[in-house]
C-alpha positions in Angstrom: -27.3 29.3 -62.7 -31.1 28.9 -63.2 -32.3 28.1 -66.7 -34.0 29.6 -68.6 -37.3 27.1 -68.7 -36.9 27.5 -64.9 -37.2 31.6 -64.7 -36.6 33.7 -67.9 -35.8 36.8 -66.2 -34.0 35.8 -63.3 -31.5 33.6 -66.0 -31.3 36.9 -67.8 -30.4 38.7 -64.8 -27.5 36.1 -64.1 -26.0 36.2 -67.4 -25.5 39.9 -67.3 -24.0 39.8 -64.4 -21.9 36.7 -64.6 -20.8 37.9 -68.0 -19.5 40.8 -66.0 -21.4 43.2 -68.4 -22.8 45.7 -65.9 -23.6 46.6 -62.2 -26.4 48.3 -60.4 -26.0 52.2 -59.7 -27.0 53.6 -56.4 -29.4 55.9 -57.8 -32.7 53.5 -58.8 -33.5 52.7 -62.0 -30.2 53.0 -63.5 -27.3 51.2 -64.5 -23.5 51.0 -64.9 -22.1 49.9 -68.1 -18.9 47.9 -67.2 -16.0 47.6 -70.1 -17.4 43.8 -71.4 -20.9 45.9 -72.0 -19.9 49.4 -73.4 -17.9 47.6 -76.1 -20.6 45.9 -77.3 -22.2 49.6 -77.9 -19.2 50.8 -79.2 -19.4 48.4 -81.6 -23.4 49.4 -82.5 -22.3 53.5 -82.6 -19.2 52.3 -84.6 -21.7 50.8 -87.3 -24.3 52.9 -87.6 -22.0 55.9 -88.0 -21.1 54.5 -90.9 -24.5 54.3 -92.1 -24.5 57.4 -91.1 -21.6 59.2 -93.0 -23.0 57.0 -96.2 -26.2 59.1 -96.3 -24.1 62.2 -95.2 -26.0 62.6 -92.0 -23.4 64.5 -89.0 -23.1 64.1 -85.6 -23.8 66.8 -83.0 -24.4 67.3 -79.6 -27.0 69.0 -77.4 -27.7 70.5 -74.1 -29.3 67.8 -71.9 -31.1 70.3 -69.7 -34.6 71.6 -71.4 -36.5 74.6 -70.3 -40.1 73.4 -69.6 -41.7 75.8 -71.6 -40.4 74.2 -75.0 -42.2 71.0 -74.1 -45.7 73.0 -73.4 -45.4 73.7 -77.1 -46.4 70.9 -78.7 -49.4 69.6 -76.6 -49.2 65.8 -77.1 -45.3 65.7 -76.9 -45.8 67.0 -73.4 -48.6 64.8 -72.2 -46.5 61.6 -73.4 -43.6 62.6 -71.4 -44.9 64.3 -68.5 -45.1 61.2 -66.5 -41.5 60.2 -67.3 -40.2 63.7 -66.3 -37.4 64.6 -63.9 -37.1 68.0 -62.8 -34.2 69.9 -62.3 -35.5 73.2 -59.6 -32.4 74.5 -57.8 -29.0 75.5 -58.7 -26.3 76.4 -56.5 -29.3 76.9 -53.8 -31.2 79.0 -55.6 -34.7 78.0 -57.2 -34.6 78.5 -60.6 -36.9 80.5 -62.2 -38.0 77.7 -64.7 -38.2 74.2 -64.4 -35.4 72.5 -66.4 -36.3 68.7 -67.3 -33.2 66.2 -68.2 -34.5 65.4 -71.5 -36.1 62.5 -72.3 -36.0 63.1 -76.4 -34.3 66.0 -77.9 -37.5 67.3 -80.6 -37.9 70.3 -78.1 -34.3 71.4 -78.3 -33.0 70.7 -81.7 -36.9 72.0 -83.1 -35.9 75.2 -81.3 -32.2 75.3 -82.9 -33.6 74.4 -86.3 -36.1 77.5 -86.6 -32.8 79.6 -86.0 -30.4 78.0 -88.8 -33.1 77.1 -91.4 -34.2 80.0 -93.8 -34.5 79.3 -96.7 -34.9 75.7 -99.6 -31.7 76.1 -100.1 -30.8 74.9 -96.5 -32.6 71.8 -97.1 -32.7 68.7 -96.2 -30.9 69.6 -92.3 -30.0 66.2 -91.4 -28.1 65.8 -87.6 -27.6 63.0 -85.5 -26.5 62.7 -81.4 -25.2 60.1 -79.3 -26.2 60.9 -76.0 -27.8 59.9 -72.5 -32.1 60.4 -71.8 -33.8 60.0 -68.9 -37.3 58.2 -68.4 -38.2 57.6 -65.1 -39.6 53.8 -65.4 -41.5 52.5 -61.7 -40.1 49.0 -63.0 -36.5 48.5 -64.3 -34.3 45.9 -66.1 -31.4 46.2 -66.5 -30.5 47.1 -70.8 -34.0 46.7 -71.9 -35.6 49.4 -69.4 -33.8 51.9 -67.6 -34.5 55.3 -65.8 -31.1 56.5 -68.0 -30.3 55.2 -71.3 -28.1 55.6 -73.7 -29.2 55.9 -77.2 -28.9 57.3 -81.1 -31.4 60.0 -82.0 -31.3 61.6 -85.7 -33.7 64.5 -86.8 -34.3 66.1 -89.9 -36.2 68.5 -91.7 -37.4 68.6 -95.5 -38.8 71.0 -97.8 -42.1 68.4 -98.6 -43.9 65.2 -97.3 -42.3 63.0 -100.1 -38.7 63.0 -99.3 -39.2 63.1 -95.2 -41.2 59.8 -95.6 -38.3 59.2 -97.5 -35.6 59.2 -95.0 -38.3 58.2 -92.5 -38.4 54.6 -94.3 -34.5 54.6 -94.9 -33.8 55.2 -91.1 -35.8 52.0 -90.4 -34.7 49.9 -93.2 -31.0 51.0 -91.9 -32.0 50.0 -88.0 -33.6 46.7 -89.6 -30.2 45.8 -91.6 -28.1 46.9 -88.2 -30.3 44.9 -86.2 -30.3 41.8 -88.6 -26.2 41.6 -90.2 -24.8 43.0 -86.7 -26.7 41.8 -84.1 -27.6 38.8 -86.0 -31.6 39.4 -84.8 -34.4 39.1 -86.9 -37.0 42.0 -86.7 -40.6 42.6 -88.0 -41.3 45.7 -89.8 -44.5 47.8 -89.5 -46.2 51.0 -88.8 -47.2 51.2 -84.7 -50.9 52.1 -84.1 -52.1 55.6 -83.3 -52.0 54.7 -79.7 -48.8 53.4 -79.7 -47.1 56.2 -81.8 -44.1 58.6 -80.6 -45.7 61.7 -78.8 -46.3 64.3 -81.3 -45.9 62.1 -84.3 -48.0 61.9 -87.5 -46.8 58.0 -88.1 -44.3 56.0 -86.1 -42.5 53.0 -88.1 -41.1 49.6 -86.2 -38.5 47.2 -85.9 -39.9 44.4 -83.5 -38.0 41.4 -82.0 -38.7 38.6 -80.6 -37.0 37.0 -77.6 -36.8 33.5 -76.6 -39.6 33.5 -73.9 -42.0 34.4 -77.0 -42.3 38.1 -75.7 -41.6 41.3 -78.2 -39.1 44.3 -77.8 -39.3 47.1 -79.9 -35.9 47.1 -81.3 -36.2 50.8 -83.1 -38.6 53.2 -84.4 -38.3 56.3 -86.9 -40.9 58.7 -86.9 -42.5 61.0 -89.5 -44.0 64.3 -87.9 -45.5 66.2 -90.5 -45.4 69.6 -89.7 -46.7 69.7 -86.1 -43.6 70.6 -84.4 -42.3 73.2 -87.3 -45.6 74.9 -86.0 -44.7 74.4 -82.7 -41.0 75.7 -83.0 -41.8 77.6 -86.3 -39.2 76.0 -88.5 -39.8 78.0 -91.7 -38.2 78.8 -94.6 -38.3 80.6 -97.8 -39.2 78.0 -100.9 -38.6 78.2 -104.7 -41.6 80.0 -105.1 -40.6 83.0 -102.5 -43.1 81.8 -99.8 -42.2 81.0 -95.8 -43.7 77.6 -95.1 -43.6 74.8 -92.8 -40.5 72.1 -92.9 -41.6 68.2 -92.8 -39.5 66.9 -89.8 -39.0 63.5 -89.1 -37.0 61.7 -85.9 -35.9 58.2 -85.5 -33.7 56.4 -82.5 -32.2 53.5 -81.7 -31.0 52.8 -77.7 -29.4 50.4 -75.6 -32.5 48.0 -74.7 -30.7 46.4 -78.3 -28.0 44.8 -75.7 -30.8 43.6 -73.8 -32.7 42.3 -76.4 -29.7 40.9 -78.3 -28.8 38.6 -75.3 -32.0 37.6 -74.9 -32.4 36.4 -78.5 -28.7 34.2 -78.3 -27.6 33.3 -74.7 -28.5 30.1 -73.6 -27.8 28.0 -70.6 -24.5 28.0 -70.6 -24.2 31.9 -69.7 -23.5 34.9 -72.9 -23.8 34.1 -76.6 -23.1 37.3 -78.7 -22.7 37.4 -81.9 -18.9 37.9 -83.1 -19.3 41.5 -84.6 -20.3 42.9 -81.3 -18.1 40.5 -79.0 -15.5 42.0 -77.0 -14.2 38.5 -76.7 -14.4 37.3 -80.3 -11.3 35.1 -79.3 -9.8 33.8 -75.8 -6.8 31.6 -76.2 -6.3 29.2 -73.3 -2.9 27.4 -72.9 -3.5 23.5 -71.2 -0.9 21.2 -70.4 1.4 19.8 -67.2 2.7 22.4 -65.5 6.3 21.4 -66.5 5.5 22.4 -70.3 3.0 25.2 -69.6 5.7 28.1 -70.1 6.7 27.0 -73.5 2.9 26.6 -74.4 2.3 29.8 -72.9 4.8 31.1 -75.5 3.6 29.9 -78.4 0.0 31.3 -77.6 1.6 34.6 -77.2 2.3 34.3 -80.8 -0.9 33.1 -82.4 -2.1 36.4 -79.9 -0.5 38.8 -81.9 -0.9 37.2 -85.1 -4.8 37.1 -84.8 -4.6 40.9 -83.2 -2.4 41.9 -86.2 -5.3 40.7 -88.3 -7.7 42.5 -86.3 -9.5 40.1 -84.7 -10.6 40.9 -81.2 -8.0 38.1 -79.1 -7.3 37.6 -76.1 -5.2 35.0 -73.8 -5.9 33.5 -70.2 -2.6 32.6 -69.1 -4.1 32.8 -65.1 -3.4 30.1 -62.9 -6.9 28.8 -62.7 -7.1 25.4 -64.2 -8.3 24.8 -67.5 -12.0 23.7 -66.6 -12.4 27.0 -64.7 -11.1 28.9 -68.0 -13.2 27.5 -70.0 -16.3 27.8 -67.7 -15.7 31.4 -67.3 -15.2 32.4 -71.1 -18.5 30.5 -71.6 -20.0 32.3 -69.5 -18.1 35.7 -70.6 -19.5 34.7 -74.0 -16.2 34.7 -75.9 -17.2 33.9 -79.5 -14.2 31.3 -80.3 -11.9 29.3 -77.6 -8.8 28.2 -79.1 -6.8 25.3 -77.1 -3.2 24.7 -77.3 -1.3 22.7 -75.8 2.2 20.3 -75.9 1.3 17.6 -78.5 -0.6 20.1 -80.3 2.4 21.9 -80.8 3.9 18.4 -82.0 1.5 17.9 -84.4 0.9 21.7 -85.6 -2.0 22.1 -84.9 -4.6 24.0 -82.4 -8.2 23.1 -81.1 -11.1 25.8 -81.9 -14.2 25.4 -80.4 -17.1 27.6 -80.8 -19.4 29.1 -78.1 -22.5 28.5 -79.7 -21.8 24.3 -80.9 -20.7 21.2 -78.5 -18.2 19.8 -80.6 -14.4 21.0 -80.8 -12.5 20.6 -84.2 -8.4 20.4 -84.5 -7.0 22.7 -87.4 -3.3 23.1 -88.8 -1.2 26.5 -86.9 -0.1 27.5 -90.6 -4.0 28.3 -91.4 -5.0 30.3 -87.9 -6.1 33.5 -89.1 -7.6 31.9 -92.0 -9.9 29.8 -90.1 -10.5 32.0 -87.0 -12.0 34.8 -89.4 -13.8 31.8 -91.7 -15.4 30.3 -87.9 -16.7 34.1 -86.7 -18.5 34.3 -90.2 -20.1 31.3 -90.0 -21.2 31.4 -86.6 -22.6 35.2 -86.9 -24.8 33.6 -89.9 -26.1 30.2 -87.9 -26.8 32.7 -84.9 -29.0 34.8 -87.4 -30.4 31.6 -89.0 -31.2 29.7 -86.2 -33.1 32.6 -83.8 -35.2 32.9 -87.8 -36.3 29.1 -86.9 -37.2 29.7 -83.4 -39.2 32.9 -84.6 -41.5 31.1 -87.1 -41.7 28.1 -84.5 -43.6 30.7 -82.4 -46.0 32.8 -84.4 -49.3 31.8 -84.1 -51.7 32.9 -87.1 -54.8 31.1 -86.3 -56.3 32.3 -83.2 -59.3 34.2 -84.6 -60.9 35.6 -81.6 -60.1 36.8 -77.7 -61.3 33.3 -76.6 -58.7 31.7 -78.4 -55.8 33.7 -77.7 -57.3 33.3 -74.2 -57.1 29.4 -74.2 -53.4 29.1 -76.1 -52.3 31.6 -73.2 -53.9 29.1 -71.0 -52.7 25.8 -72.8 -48.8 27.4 -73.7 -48.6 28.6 -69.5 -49.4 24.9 -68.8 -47.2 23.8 -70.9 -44.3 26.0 -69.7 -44.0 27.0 -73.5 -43.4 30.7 -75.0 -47.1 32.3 -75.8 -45.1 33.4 -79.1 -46.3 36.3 -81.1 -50.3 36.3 -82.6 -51.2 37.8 -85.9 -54.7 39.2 -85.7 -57.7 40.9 -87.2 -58.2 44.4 -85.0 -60.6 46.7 -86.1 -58.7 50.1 -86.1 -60.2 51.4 -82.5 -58.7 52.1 -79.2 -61.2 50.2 -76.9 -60.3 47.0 -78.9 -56.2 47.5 -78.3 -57.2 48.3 -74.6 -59.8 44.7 -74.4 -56.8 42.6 -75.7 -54.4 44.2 -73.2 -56.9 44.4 -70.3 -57.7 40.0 -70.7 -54.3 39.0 -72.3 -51.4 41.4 -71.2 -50.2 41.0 -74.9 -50.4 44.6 -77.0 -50.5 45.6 -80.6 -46.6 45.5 -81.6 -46.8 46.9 -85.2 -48.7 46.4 -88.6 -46.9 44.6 -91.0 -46.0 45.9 -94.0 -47.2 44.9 -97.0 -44.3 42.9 -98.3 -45.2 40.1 -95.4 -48.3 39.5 -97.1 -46.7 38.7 -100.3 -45.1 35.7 -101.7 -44.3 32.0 -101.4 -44.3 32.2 -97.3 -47.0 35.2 -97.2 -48.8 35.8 -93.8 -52.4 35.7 -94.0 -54.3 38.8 -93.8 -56.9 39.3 -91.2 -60.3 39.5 -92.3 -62.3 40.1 -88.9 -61.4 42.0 -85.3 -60.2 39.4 -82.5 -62.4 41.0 -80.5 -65.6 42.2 -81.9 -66.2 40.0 -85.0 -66.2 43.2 -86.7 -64.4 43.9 -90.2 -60.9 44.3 -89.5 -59.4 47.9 -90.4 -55.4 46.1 -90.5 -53.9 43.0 -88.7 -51.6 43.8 -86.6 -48.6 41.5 -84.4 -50.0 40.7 -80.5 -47.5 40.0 -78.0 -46.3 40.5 -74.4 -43.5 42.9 -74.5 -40.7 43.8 -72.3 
């Protein structure tokens, strides 16, 4: 397997694949989720629906087909997607008479249902959610982080004011940066995107960005606050307190499967799949070693611990294949199984089984009578060093004192040379579009977010900006610059 020094993407490629997590379709651009990968968002839907259910936000599902005259509604929506669009023209070989698009967001839609079941304050705040598949048609794919069909999690709302959709606007990222950071065990950077970068159709959009271990940025989540510009466009109205039809405040936020993508990308190493054990489908795999001659009764016993660890309801299973032991354990390595407990004959003797963990060399021998115990204590600590220890690498590549295009020019240079990660660059940028498009033209990094405020406060504060990278002039915000995936 190549490393990941050697070629980031290809080594990504290979651990996918070798981890047995997905497979190409025939169709291009899209993918097939295999069992090892699905689980893993199983495990995502599983926790954000209880985020969900907490703020009393229910699931529902929509038509995936959208008539093309709802996207001609709201101008910019349609000019951000229109590029991205598949048609659907015929149906049982007959043209149809309007172009249907396989959506690639649901606003359209669920703006159109939401001017026919709001009416009135009283129906307010209409909070939904869906789990569902959209199609973008990307010219370049990888597989998880950029597909033509994705799966993903989109919630929309509507509100009687401003104040409380900004509300759940903020509260939808906050929950996407705590799902992102105690599940996936990823630290993200939280900001608002610049106007170029926003959601077609948006007023603001909001951010969680990650950073992968090549240095470059994937947008992790985003929520969006529209104003009113698609109640207009749908006319979602209802009667208020004082007896008056006016607009809603709608927001819409989302979170997809690139988070696999990126997740692996953050934790895997050389070795093959590192996941953190809340996702893992594998959080255990119990290998019996041993002469053959004793195998059988070994293989017994580890049908035991099996069972006790499932009854506990940790995720377990046991190779009992004929494959030798070095293959086993090469292959769960590469599967990314979280924990791999050995047992074999004088371990039995002495009471006692080996656990080692995927992400640490060393193996560690523990007493039978405390299995469950120490299984559940080892998944905890290793979902925390995997959080703690991609937090290291993060600060070990942001860069906050480049102060102009020549310099971010020359640490491109010097970190290429080096075969080192270009990392992440806090700038200066003076609020317009032609300086976003300079950076992006010379560099290939782009503007990931603005930081909020609370990064610029306290004992490890980042350093606010006060000039543009690229034209010396007074900077309007200072924004993340990366390469992105």
């Amino acid at each position: 397997m190549v490393t990941r020094k050697e070629d980031f993407s290809k080594w990504y490629l290979q651990t996918i694949q070798k981890a047995d997590l997905m497979d190409y379709s025939p169709v291009r651009g899209c993918m097939i989720f295999k069992p090892n990968g699905f689980e893993i968002w199983e495990h995502i839907q599983e926790c954000f629906n209880q985020k969900l259910k907490a703020e009393g936000i229910r699931n529902a599902y929509f038509p995936m087909l959208i008539p093309e005259s709802f996207f001609t509604r709201e101008k910019d929506h349609i000019e951000g997607f229109a590029p991205e669009l598949p048609w659907v023209t015929e149906a049982a070989g007959e043209a149809l008479e309007e172009r249907l698009a396989l959506r690639p967001t649901s606003e359209t839609m669920i703006g159109d249902a939401f001017s026919n079941w709001i009416n009135s304050y009283r129906d307010l705040p209409y909070e939904i959610n869906q789990w569902a598949n959209v199609f973008r048609w990307e010219k370049r794919t990888l597989p998880f982080l950029r597909t033509s069909e994705f799966l993903w999690q989109e919630g929309h709302t509507a509100h009687e004011n401003e104040e409380d959709a900004r509300q759940r606007t903020m509260k939808m990222l906050a929950a996407y940066r705590d799902l992102s950071e105690e599940l996936l065990a990823m630290p993200v950077f939280e900001g608002e995107k610049t106007p170029s970068e926003r959601f077609a159709g948006a007023v603001q959009t909001f951010s969680i960005e990650s950073m992968m271990q090549d240095g470059k940025a994937v947008q992790a989540g985003t929520s969006h606050y529209m104003g009113t510009k698609f109640a207009e466009a749908f006319n979602i109205r209802y009667l208020n307190r004082d007896n008056e039809h006016v607009y809603c405040h709608t927001t819409s936020w989302g979170i997809s499967t690139r988070l696999i993508g990126a997740m692996i990308m953050t934790h895997s190493d050389d070795q093959g799949l590192v996941l953190p054990p809340a996702v893992a489908a594998h959080q255990v795999i119990i290998i019996p070693v041993g002469p053959k001659k004793k195998l059988a009764e070994v293989t017994e016993k580890a049908q035991e611990l099996l069972q006790e660890l499932k009854s506990a309801g940790i995720r377990a299973s046991l190779d009992d294949s004929d494959n030798s032991a070095g293959f086993k354990f090469n292959e769960w390595e590469l599967k990314g199984a979280c924990l791999r407990i050995e047992v074999g004959p004088r371990d039995l003797e002495q009471g006692q089984f080996v656990l080692k963990a995927r992400d640490e060399a060393d193996k560690q021998s523990y007493d039978l009578a405390n299995l469950v115990d120490q299984v559940q204590s080892s998944l905890t600590a290793m979902q925390e060093r995997l959080l703690t220890k991609a937090r290291q690498r993060n600060q070990e590549n942001i860069y906050t004192d480049i102060e102009t295009l020549d310099q971010l020019q020359a640490h491109i240079e010097k970190q290429r040379e080096n075969n080192e990660p270009a990392g992440w660059v806090l700038a200066g940028w003076d609020g317009t579009e032609e300086s976003e498009a300079k950076i992006k033209e010379l560099t290939g990094f782009t503007t990931r977010n603005i930081p909020f405020d609370h990064y610029f406060q306290g004992e490890h504060a980042l350093p606010r900006k006060e000039k543009c990278i690229v034209t010396g002039k007074p900077a309007k915000a200072t924004v993340w610059l990366a390469r992105a995936y």
